[in-house]
C-alpha positions in Angstrom: -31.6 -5.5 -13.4 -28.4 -7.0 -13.4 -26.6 -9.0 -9.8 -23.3 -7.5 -9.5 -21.6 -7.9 -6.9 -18.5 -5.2 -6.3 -15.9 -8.5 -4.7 -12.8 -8.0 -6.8 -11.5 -11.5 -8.2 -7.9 -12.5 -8.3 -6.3 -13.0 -11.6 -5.1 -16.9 -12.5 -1.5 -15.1 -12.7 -1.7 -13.4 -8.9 -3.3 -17.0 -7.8 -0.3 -18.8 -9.8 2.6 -16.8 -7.6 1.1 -17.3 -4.5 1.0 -21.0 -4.5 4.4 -21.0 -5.9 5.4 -18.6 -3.4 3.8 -21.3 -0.8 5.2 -23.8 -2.3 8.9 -22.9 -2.8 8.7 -21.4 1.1 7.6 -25.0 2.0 10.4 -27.1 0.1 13.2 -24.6 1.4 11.9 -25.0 5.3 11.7 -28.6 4.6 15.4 -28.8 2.8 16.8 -26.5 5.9 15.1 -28.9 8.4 16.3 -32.4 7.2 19.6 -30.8 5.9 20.3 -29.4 9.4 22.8 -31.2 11.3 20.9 -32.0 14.9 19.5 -35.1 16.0 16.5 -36.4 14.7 13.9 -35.5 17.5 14.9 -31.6 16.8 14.5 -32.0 13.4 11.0 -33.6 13.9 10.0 -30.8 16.4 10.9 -28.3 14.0 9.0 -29.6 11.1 5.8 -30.3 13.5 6.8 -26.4 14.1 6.4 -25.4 10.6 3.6 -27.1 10.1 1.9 -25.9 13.1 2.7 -22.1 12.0 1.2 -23.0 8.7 -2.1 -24.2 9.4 -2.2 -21.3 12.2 -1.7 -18.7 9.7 -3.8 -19.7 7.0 -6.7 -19.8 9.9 -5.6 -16.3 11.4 -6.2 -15.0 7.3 -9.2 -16.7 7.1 -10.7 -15.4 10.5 -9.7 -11.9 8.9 -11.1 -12.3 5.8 -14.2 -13.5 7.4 -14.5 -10.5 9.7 -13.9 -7.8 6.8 -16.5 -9.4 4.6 -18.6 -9.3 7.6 -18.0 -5.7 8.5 -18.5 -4.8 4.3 -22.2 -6.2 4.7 -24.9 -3.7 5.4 -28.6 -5.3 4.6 -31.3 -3.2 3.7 -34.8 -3.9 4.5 -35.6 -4.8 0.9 -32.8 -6.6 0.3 -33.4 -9.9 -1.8 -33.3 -13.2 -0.3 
């Protein structure tokens, strides 16, 4: 008996736009923040802003992704361990 499991995997390509998606989101904040013409405190709030958002939103997906995998899961009594 073969252990498949039915989780779909992401392909190198799909995994390969989203960090450049991240990534190029990222540098253009960053370029609008220090290119903005406001004093440095405002500048420094926004960027503590950004980064803030960022980590928030990557736990919120996270948190979501746990709870689907979660709510996927039904065990059987003869499951193996």
């Amino acid at each position: 008996m073969s252990d498949t499991s039915g989780k779909q995997q992401n392909t190198a390509a799909f995994y390969g736009q989203a960090v450049a998606s991240f990534s190029i989101a990222m540098a253009a904040t960053a370029i609008g923040i220090f290119k903005l013409s406001a004093d440095a405190w405002v500048r420094a709030f926004l960027g503590i802003a950004v980064l803030y958002l960022v980590t928030s939103a990557f736990t919120l997906a996270k948190v979501i992704r746990d709870r689907q995998e979660s709510a996927e899961r039904t065990f059987s009594p003869f499951e193996k361990l």
